[in-house]
C-alpha positions, 0 to 999 in steps of 0.5 A: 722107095723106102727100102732103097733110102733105108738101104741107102742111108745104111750104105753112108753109114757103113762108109762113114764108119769106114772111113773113121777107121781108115783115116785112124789106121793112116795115122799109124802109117808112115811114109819113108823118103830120102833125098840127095843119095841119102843125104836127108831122110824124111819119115811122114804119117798119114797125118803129113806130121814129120816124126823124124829127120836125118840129115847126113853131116855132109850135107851140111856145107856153110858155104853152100845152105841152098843146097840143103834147102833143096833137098829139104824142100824136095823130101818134103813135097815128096813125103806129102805128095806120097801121103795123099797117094796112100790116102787116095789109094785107101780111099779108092778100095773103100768107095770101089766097094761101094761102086763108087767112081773113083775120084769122086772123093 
């Protein structure tokens, strides 16, 4: 019995230190998105922090901001939405090693 928890107890570790080291090589990843055709484009890390914007001068119309806002909103809640899809997808292949079921974690 000491063997299986020793043997278990190394399996947490491993899996703690890898996921130390995927979450360290998420925040190196981005996540791309655009919205409207192009008109706004997003780039999110791994950390959902926004390190770029562009938006396209056509986009801003005074006369019509909402639409701006639209597209703002929805870049995004894409970009966060594509984050966790990456995150989740990284974290599957690491607990699958281990056999664990997905979505678990």
């Amino acid at each position: 019995m000491k063997n299986n928890m020793a043997g278990m107890m190394k399996q947490v570790q491993k899996m703690q230190k890898d996921m130390a080291k995927m979450q360290d090589e998420l925040k190196n990843k981005t996540i791309d998105v655009s919205t409207g055709g192009g008109a706004v484009k997003i780039t999110m890390n791994g950390e959902k922090k926004v390190t770029a914007i562009s938006i396209d001068k056509a986009a801003v119309d005074p006369d019509d901001v909402e639409m701006l806002q639209d597209l703002l909103c929805a870049a995004f809640n894409d970009a966060a939405k594509r984050v966790d899809d990456m995150m989740a997808e990284e974290m599957g292949k690491l607990t699958s090693a281990l056999g664990i079921p997905a979505g678990l974690f």
